[in-house]
N, C-alpha and C positions, 0 to 999 in steps of 0.2 A: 239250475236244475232243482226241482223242487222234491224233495223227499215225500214216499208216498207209505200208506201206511204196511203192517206185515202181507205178504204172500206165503202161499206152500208152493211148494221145488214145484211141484205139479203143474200148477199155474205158470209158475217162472220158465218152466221149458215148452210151454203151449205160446207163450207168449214170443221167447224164443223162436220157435218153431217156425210160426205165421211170418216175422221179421215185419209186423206192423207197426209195434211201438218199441219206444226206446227203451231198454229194460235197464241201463245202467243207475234209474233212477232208485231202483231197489239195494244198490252196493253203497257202501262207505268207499268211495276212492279215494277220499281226500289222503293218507296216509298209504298209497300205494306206492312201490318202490319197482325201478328199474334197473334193470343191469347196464352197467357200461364196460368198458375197454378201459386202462389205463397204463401205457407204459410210461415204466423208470426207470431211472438209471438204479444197476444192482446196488450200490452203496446207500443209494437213499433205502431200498425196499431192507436193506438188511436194519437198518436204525429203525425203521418202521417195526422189524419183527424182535430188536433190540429192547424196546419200549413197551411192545404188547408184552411181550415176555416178561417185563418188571412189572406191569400192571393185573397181568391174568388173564387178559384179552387176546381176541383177536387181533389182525391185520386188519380186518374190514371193520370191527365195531372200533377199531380206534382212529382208522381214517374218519370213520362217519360222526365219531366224538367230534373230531376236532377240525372236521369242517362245519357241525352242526353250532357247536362255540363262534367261530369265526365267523359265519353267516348274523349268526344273533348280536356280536359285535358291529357288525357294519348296520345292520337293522338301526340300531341305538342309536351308534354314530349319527344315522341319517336322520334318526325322529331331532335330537338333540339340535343339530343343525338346521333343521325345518322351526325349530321351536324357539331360537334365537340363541 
């Protein structure tokens, strides 16, 4: 999707409107975020609120730490092994 240059809201809701073109080419999605569902068992969710509690955080921003670490570890992993 090829990034186009600025629009006014004006435009973007005419454009909207018509449902001719694709407008999403005007947003940054790359960085958009989705909700999920997650159950657990209560003992884990309590060490989870165990932990933010020591750190200052949230529940959600320390799940998302520390799946965001883990993600970027297997990334590694993978270049590393791609690369001999």
């Amino acid at each position: 999707m090829k990034k186009r240059g600025k629009i006014t809201a004006k435009a973007l809701d005419k454009k909207f409107d018509e449902g001719k073109e694709d407008i999403l080419e005007h947003f940054d999605v790359k960085n958009a975020a989705k909700r999920i569902v997650l159950d657990m068992p209560l003992w884990m969710i309590q060490e989870l609120d165990k932990e933010a509690a020591r750190l200052g955080n949230s529940r959600q921003a320390l799940i998302r730490s520390w799946l965001a670490r883990l993600i970027d570890e297997k990334q590694r992993d993978e270049k590393k092994q791609a690369h001999g």
